[in-house]
DRENGU-864422 format. One record per atom (N, C-alpha, C): residue in three letters; y negated, x negated, z negated; residue number from 1. Coordinates in nm, 4 decimals, always signed. Layout:
DRENGU-864422
+-------+----------+----------+----------+-------+
: sevex :       py :       px :       pz : lotor :
+-------+----------+----------+----------+-------+
:   ALA :        Y :        X :        Z :   NUM :
...
+-------+----------+----------+----------+-------+
end
This chain:
DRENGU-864422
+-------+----------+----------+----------+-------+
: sevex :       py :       px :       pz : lotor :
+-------+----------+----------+----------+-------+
:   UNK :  -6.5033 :  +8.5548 :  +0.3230 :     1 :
:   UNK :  -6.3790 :  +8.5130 :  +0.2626 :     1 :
:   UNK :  -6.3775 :  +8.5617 :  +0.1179 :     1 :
:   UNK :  -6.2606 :  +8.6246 :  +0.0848 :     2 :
:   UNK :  -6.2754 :  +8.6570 :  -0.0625 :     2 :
:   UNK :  -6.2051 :  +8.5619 :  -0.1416 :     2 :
:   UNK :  -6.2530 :  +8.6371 :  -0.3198 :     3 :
:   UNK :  -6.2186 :  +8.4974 :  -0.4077 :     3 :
:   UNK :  -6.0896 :  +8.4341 :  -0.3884 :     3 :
:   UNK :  -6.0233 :  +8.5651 :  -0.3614 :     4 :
:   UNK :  -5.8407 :  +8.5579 :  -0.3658 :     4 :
:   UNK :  -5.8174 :  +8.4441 :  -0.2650 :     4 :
:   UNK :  -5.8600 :  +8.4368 :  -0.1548 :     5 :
:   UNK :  -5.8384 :  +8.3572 :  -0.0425 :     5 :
:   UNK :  -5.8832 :  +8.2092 :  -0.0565 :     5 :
:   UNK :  -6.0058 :  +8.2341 :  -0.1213 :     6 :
:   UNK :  -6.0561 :  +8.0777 :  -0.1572 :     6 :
:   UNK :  -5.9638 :  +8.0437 :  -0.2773 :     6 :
:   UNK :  -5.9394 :  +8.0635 :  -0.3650 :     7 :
:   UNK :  -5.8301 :  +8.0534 :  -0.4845 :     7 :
:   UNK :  -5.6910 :  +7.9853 :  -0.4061 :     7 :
:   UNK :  -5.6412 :  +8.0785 :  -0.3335 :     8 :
:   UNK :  -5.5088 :  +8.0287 :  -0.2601 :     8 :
:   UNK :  -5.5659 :  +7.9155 :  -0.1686 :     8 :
:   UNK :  -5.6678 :  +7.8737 :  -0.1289 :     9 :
:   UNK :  -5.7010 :  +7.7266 :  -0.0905 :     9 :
:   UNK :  -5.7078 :  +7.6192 :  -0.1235 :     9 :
:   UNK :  -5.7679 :  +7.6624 :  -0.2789 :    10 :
:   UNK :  -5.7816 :  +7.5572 :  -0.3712 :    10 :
:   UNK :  -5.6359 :  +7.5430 :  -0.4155 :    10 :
:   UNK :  -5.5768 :  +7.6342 :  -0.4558 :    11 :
:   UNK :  -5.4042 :  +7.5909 :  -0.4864 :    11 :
:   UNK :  -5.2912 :  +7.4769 :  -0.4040 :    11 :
:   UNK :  -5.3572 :  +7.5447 :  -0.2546 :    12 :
:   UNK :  -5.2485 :  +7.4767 :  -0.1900 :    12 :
:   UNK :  -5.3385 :  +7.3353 :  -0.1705 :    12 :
:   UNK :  -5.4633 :  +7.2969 :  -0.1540 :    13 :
:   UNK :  -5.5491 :  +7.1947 :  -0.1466 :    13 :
:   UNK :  -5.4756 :  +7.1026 :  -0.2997 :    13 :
:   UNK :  -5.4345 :  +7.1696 :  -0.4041 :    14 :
:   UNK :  -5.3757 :  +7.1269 :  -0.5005 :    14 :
:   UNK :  -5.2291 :  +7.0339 :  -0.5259 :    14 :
:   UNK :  -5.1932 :  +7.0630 :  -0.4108 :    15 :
:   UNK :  -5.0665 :  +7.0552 :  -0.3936 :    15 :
:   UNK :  -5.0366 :  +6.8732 :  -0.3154 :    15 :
:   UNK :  -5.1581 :  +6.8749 :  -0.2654 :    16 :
:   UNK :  -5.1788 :  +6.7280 :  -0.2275 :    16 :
:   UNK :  -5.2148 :  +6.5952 :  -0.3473 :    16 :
:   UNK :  -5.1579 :  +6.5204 :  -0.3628 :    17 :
:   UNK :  -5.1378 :  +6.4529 :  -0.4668 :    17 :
:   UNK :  -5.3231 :  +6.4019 :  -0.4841 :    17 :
:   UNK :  -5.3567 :  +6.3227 :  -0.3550 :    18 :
:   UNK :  -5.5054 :  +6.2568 :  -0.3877 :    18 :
:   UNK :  -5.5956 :  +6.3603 :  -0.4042 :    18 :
:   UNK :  -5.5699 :  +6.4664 :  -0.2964 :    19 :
:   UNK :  -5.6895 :  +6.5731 :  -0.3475 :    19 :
:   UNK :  -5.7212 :  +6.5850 :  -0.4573 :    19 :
:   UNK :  -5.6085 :  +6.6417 :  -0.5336 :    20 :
:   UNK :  -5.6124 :  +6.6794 :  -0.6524 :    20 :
:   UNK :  -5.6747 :  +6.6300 :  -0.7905 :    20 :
:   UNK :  -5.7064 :  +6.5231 :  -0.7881 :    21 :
:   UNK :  -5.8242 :  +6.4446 :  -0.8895 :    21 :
:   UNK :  -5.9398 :  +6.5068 :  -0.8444 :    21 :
:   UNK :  -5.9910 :  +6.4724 :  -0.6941 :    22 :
:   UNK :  -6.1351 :  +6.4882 :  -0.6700 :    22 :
:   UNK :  -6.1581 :  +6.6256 :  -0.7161 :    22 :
:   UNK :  -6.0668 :  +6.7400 :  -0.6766 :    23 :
:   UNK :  -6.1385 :  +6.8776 :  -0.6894 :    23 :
:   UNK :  -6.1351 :  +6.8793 :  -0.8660 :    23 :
:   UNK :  -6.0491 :  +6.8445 :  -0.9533 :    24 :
:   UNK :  -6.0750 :  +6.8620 :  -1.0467 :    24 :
:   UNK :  -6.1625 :  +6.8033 :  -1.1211 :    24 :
:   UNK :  -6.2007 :  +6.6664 :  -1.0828 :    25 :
:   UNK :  -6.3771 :  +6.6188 :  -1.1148 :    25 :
:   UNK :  -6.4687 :  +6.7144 :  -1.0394 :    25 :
:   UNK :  -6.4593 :  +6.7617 :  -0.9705 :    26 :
:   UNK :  -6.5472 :  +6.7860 :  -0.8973 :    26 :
:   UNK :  -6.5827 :  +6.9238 :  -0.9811 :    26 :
:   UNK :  -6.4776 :  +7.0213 :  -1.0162 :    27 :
:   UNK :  -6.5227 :  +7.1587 :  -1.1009 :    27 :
:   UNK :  -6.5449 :  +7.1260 :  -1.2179 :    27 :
:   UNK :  -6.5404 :  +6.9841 :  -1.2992 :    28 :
:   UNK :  -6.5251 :  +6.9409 :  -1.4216 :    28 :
:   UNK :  -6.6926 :  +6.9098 :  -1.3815 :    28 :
:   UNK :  -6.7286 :  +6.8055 :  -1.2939 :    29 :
:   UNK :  -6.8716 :  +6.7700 :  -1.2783 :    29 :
:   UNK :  -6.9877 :  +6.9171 :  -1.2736 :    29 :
:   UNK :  -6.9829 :  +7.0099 :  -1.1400 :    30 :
:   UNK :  -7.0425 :  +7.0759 :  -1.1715 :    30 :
:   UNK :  -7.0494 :  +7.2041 :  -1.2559 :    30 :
:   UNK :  -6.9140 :  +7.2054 :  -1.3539 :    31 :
:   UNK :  -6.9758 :  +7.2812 :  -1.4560 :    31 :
:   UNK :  -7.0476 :  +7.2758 :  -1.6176 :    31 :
:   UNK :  -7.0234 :  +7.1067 :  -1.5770 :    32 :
:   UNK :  -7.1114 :  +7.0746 :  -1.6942 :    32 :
:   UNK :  -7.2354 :  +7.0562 :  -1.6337 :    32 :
:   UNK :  -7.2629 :  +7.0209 :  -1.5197 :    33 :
:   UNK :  -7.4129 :  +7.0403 :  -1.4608 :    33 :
:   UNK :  -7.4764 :  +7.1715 :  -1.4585 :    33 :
:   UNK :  -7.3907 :  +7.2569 :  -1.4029 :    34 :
:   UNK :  -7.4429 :  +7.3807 :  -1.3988 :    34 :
:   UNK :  -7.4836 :  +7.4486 :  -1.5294 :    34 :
:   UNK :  -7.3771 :  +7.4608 :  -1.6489 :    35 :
:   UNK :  -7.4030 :  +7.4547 :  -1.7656 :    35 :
:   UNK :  -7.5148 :  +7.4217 :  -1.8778 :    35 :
:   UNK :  -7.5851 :  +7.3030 :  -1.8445 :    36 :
:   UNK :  -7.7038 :  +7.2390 :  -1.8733 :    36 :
:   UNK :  -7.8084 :  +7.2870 :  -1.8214 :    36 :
:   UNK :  -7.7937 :  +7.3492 :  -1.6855 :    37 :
:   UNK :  -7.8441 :  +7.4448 :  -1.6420 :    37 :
:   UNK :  -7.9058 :  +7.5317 :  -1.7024 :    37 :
:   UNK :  -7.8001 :  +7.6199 :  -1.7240 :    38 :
:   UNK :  -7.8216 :  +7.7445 :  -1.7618 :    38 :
:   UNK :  -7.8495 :  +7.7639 :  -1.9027 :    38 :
:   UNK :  -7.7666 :  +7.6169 :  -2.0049 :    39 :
:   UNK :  -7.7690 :  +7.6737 :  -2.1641 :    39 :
:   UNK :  -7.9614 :  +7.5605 :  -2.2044 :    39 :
:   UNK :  -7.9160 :  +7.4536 :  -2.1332 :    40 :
:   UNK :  -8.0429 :  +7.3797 :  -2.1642 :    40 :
:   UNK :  -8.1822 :  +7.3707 :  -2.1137 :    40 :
:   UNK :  -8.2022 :  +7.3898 :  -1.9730 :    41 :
:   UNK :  -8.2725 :  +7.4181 :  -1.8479 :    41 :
:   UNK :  -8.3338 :  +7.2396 :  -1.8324 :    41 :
:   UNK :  -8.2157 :  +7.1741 :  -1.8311 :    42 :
:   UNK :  -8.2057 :  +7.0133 :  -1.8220 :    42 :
:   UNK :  -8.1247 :  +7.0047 :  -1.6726 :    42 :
:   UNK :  -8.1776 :  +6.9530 :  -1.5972 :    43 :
:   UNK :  -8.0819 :  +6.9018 :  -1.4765 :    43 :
:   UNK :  -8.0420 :  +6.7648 :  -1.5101 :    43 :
:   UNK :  -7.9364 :  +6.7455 :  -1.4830 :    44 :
:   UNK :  -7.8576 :  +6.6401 :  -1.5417 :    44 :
:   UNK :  -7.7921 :  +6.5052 :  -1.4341 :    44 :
:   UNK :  -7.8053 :  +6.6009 :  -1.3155 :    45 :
:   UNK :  -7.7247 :  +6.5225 :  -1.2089 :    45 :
:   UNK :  -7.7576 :  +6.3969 :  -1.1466 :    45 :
:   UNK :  -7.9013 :  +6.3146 :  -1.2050 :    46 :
:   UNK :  -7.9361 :  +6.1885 :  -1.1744 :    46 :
:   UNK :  -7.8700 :  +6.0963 :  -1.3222 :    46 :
:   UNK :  -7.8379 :  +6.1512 :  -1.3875 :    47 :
:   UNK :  -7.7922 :  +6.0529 :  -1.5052 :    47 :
:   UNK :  -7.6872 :  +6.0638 :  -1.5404 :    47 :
:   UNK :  -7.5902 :  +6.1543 :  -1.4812 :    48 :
:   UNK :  -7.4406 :  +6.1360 :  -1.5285 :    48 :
:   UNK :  -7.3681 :  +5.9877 :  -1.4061 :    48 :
:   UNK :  -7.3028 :  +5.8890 :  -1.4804 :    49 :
:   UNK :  -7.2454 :  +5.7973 :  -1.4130 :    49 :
:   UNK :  -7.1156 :  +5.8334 :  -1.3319 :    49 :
:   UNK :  -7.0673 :  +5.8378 :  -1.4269 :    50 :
:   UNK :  -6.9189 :  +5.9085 :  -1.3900 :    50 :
:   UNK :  -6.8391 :  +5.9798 :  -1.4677 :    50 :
:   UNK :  -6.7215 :  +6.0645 :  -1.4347 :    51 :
:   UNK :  -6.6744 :  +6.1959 :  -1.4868 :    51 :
:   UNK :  -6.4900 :  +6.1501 :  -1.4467 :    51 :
:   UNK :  -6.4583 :  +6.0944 :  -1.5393 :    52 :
:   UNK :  -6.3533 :  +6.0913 :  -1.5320 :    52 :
:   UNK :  -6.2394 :  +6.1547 :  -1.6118 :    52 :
:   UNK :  -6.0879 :  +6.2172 :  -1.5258 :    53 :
:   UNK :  -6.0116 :  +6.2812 :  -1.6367 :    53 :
:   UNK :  -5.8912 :  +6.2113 :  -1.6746 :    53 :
:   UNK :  -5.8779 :  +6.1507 :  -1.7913 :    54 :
:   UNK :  -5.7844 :  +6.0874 :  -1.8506 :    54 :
:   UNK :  -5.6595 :  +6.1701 :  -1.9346 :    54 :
:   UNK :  -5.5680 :  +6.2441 :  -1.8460 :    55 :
:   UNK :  -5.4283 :  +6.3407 :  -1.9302 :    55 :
:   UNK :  -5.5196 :  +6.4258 :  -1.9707 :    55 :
:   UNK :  -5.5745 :  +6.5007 :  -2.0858 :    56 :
:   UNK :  -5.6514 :  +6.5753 :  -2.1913 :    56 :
:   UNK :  -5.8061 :  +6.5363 :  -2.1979 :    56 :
:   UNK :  -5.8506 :  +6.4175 :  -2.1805 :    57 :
:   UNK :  -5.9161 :  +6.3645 :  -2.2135 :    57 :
:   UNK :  -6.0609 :  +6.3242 :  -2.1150 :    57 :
:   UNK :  -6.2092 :  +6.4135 :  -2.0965 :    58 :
:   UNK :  -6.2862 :  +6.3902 :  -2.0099 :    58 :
:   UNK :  -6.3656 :  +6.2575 :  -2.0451 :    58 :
:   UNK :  -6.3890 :  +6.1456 :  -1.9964 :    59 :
:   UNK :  -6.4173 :  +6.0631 :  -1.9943 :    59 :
:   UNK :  -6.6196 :  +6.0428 :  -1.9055 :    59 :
:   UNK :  -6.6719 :  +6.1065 :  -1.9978 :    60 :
:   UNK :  -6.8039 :  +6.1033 :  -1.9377 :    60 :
:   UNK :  -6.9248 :  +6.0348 :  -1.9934 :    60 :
:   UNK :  -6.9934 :  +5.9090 :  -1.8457 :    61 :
:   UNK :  -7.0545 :  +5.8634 :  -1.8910 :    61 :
:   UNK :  -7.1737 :  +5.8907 :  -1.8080 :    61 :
:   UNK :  -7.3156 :  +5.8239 :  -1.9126 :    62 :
:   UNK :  -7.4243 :  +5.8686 :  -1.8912 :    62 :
:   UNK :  -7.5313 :  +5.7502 :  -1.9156 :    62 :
:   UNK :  -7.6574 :  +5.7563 :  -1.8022 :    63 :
:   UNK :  -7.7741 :  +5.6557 :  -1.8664 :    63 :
:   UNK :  -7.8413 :  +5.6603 :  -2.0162 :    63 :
:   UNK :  -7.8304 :  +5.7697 :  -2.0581 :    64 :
:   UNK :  -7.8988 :  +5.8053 :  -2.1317 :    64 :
:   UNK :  -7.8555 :  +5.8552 :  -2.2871 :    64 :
:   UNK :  -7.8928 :  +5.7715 :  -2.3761 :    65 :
:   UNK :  -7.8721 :  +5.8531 :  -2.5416 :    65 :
:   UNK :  -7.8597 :  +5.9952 :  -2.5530 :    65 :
:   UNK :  -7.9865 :  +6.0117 :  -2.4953 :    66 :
:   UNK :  -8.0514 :  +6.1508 :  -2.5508 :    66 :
:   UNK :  -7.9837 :  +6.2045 :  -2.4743 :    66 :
:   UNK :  -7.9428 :  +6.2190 :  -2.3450 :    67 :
:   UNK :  -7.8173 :  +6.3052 :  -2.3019 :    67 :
:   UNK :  -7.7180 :  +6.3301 :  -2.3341 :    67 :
:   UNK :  -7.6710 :  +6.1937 :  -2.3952 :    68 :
:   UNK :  -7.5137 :  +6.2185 :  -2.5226 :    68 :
:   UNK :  -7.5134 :  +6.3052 :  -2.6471 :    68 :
:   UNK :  -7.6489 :  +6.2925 :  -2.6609 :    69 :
:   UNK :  -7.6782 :  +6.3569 :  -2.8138 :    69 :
:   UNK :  -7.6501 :  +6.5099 :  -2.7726 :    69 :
:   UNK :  -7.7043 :  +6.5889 :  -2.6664 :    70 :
:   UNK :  -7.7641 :  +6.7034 :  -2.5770 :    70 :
:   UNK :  -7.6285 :  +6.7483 :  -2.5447 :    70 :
:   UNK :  -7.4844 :  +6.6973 :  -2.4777 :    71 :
:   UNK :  -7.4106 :  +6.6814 :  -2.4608 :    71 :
:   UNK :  -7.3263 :  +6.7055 :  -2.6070 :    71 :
:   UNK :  -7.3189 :  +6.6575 :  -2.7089 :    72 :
:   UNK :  -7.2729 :  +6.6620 :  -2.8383 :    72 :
:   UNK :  -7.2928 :  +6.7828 :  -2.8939 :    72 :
:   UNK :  -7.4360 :  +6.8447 :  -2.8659 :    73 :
:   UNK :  -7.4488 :  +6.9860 :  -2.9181 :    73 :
:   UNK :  -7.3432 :  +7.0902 :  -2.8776 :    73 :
:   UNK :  -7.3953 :  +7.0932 :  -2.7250 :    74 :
:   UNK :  -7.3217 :  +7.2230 :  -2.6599 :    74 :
:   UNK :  -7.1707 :  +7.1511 :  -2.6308 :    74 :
:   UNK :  -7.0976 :  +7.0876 :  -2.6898 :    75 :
:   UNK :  -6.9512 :  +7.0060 :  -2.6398 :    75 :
:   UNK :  -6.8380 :  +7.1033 :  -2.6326 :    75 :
:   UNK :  -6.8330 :  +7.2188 :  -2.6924 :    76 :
:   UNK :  -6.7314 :  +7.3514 :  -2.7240 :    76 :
:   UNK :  -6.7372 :  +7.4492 :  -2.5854 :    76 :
:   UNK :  -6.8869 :  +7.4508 :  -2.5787 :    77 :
:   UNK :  -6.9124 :  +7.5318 :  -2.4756 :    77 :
:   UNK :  -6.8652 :  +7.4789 :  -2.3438 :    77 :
:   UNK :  -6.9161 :  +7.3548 :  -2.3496 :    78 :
:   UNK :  -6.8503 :  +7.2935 :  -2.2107 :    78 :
:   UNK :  -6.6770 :  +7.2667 :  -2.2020 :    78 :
:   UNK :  -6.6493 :  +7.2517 :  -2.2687 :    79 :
:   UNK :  -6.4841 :  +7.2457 :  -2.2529 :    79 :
:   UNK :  -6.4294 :  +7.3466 :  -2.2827 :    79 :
:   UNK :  -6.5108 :  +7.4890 :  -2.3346 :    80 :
:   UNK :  -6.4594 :  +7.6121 :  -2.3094 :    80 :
:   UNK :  -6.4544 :  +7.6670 :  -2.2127 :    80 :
:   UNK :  -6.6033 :  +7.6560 :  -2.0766 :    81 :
:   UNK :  -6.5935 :  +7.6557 :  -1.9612 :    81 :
:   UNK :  -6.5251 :  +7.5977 :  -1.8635 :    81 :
:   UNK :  -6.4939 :  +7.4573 :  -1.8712 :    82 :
:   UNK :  -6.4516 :  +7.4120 :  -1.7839 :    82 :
:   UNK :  -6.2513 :  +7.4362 :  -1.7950 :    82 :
:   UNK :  -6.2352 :  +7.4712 :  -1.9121 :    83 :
:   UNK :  -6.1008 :  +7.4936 :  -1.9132 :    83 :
:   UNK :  -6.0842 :  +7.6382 :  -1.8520 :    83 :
:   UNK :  -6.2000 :  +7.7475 :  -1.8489 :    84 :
:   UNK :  -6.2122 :  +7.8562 :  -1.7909 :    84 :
:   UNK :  -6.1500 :  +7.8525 :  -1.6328 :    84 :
:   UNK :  -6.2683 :  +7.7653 :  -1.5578 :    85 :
:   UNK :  -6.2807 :  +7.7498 :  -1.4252 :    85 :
:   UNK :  -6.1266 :  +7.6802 :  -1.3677 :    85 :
:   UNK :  -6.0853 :  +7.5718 :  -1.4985 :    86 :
:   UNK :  -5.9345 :  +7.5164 :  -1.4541 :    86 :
:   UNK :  -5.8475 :  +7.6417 :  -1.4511 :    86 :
:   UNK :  -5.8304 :  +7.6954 :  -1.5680 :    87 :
:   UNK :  -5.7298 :  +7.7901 :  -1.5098 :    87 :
:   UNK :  -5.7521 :  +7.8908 :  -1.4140 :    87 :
:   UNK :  -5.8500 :  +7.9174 :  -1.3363 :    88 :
:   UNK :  -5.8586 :  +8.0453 :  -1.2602 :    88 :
:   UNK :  -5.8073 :  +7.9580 :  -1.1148 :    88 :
:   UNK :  -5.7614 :  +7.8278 :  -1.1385 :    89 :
:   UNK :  -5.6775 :  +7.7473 :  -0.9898 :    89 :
:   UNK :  -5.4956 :  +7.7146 :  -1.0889 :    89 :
:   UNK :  -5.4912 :  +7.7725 :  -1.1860 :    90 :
:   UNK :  -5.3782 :  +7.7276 :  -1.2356 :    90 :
:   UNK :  -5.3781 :  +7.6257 :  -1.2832 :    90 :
:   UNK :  -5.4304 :  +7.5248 :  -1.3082 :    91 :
:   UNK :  -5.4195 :  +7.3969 :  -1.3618 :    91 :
:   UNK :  -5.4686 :  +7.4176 :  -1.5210 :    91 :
:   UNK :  -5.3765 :  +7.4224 :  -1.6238 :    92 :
:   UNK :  -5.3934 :  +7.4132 :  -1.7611 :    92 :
:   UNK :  -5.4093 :  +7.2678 :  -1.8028 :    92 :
:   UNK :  -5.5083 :  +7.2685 :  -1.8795 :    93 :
:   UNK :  -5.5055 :  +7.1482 :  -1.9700 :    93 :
:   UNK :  -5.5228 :  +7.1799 :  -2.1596 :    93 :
:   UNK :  -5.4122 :  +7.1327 :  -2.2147 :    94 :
:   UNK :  -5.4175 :  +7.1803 :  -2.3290 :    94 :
:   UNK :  -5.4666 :  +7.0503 :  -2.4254 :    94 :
:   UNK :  -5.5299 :  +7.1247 :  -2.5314 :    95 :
:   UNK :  -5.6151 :  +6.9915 :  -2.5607 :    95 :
:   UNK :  -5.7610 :  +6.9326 :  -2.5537 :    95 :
:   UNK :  -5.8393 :  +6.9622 :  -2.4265 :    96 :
:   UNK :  -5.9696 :  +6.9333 :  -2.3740 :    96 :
:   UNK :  -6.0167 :  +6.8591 :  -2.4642 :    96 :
:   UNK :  -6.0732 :  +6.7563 :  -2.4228 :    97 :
:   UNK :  -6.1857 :  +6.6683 :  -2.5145 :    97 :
:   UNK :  -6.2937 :  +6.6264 :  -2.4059 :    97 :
:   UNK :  -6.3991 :  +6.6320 :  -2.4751 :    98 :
:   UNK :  -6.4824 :  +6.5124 :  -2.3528 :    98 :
:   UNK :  -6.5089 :  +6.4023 :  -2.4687 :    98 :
:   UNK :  -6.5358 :  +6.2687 :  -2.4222 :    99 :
:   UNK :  -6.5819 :  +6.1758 :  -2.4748 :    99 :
:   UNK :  -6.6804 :  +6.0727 :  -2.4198 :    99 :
:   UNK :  -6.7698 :  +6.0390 :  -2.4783 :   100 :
:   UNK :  -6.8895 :  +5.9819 :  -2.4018 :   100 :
:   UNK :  -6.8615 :  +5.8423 :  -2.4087 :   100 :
:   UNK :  -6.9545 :  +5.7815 :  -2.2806 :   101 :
:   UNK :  -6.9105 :  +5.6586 :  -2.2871 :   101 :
:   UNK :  -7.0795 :  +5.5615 :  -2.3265 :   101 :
+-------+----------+----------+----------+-------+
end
């Protein structure tokens, strides 16, 4: 299957009102996981609580200080990416913030 095809899946998968939260936590979750990944070589995915999107506003919480702090560094990068990955399904968000909880 090519990208084009998976793209037009995710669009019309978009088009469904409930879907449409989950997939966008869902590319919001793993690209700040993946991210940490790659910029920190921290796996992250036992300590993030939840990833919520409020209008503009990512709402992410965590067990851990030292993950917020870690999180605080690279914060540009991650909402430069993840606004990346949003628009390549069309969904703009102008604004991006994350905020820790």
């Amino acid at each position: 299957m090519s990208f084009n095809n998976i793209k037009d899946l995710l669009i019309k998968s978009l088009n469904k009102t409930n879907k449409e939260d989950k997939i966008i936590s869902s590319i919001i979750y793993n690209s700040i996981i993946n991210d940490f990944l790659n910029i920190k070589k921290i796996d992250i995915k036992w300590k993030i609580i939840s990833i919520k999107l409020n209008k503009n506003i990512i709402l992410l919480k965590t067990n851990s200080p030292i993950l917020n702090s870690e999180i605080l560094t690279i914060k540009n990068i991650l909402i430069q990416n993840i606004k990346t990955k949003l628009d390549n399904i069309n969904y703009k968000i102008i604004n991006l913030d994350i905020k820790l909880k």
